[in-house]
N, CA, C and O of each residue as an XYZ file, in Angstrom:
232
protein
N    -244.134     58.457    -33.170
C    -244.288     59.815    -32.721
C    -245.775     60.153    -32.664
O    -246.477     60.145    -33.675
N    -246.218     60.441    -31.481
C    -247.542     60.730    -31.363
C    -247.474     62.113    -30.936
O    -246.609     62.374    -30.100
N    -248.318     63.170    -31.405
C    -248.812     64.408    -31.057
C    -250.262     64.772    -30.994
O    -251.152     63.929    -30.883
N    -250.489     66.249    -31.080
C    -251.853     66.645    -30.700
C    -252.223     66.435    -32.215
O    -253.396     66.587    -31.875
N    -252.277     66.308    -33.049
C    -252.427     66.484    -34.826
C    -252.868     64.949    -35.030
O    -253.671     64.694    -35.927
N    -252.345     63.896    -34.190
C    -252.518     62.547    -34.393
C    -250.794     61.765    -35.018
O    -249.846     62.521    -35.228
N    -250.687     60.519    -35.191
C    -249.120     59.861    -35.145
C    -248.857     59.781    -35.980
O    -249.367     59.023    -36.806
N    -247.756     60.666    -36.200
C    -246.875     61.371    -37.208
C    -247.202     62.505    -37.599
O    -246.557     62.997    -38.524
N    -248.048     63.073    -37.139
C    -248.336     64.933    -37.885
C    -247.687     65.437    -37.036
O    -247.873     65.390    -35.820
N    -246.475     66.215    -37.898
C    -245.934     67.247    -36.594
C    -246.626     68.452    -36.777
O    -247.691     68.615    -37.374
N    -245.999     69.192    -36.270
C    -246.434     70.565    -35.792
C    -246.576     71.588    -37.083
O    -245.415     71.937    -37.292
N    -247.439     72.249    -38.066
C    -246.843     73.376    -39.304
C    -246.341     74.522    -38.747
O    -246.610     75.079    -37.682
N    -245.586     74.786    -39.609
C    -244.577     76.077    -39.085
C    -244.867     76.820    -40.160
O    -245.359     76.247    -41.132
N    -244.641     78.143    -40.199
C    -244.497     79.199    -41.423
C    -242.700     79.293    -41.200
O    -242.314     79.321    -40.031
N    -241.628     79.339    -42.335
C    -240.444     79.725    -42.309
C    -240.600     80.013    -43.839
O    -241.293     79.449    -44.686
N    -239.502     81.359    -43.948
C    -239.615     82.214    -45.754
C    -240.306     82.196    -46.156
O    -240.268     81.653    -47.260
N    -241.742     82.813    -45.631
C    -242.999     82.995    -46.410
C    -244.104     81.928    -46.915
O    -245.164     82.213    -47.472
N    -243.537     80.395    -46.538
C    -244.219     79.067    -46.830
C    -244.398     78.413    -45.426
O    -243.661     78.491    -44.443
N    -245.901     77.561    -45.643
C    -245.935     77.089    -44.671
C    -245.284     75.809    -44.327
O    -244.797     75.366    -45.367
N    -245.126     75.258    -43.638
C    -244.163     73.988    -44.005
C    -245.335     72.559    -42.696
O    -245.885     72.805    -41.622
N    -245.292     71.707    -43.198
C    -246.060     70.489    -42.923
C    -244.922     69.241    -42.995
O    -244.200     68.928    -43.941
N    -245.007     68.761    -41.914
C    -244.384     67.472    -42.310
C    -245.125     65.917    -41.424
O    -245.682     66.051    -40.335
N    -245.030     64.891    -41.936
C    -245.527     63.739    -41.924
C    -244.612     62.847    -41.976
O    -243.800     62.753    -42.896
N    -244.675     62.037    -40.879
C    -244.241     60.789    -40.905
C    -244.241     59.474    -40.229
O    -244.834     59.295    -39.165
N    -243.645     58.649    -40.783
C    -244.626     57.114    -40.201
C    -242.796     56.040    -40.715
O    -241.661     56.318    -41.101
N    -243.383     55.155    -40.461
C    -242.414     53.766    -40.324
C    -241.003     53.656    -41.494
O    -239.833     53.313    -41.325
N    -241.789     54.136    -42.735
C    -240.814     53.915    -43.871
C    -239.741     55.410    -44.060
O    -238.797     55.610    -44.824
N    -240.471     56.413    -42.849
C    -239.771     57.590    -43.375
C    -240.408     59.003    -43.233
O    -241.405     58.846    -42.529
N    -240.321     59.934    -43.481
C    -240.571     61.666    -43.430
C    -240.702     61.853    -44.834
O    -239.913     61.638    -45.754
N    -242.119     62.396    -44.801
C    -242.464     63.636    -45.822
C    -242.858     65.030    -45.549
O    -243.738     65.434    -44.790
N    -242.136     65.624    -46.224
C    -242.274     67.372    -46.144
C    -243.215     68.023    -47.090
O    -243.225     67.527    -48.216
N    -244.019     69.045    -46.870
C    -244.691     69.969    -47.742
C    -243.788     70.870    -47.252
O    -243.067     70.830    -46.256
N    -244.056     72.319    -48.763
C    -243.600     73.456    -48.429
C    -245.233     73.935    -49.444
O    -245.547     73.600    -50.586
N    -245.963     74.800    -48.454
C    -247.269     75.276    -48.894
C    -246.870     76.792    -48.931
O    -245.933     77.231    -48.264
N    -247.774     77.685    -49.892
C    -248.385     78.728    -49.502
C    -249.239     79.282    -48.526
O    -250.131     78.530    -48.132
N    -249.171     80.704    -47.916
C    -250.113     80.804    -46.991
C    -251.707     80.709    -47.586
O    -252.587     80.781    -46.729
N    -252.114     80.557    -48.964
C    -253.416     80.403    -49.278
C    -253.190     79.083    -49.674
O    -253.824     79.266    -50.713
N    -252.934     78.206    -49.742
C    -252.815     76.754    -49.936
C    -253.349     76.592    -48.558
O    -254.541     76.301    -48.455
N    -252.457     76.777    -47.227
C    -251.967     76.297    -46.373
C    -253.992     76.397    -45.808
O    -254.662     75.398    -45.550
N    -254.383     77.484    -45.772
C    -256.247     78.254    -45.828
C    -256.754     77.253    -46.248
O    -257.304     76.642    -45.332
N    -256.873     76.621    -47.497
C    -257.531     75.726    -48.110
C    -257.256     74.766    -48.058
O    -258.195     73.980    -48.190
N    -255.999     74.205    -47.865
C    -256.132     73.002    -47.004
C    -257.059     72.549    -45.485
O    -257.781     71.585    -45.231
N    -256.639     73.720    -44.702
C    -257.684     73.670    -43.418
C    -258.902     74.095    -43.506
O    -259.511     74.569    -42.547
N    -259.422     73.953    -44.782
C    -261.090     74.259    -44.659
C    -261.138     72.723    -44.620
O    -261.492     71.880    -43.796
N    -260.576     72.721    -45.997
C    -261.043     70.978    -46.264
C    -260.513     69.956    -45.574
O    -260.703     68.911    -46.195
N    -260.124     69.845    -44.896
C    -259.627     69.335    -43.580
C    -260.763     69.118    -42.826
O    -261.208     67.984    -42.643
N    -261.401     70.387    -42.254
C    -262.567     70.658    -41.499
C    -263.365     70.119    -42.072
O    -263.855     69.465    -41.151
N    -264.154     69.752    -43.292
C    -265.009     69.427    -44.233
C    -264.612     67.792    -44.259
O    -265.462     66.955    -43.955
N    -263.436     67.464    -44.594
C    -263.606     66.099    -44.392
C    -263.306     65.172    -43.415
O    -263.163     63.957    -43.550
N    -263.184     66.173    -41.940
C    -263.082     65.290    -40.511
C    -264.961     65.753    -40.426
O    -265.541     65.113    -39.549
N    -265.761     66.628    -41.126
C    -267.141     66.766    -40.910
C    -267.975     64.960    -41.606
O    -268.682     64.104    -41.073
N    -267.562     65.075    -42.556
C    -267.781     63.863    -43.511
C    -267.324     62.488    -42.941
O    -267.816     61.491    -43.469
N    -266.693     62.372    -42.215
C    -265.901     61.254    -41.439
C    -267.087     60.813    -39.920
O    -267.630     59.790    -39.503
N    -267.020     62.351    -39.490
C    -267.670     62.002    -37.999
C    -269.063     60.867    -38.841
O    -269.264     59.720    -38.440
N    -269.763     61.429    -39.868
C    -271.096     61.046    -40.357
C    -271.389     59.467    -41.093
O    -272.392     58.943    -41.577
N    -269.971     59.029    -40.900
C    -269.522     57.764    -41.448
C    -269.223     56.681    -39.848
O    -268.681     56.862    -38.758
N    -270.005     55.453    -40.604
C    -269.721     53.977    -39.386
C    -268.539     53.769    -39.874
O    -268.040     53.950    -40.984
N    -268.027     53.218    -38.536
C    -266.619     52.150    -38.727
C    -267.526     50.586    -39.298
O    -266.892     49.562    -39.552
């Protein structure tokens, strides 16, 4: 499964007040159920470590 997020990130949704994340690859599906301030601080640091990545050789 390939998307805009990269293969296996689906899409996050908010449903009952949590954000929901899910991931998956060959062996199977994993689910988060986040807070909406989790869900914030996850996407800083996200941003922060695709910043840290660009600045790194293969």
């Amino acid at each position: 499964m390939s998307g805009k997020y990269g293969d296996g990130v689906e899409e996050p949704y908010a449903f009952s007040g949590v954000v929901q994340v899910g991931v998956q690859d060959y062996d199977g599906r994993a689910r988060a159920s986040i807070s909406p301030d989790e869900a914030r601080l996850l996407g800083l640091r996200l941003i922060k470590a695709a910043d840290e990545a660009e600045g790194q050789e293969w």
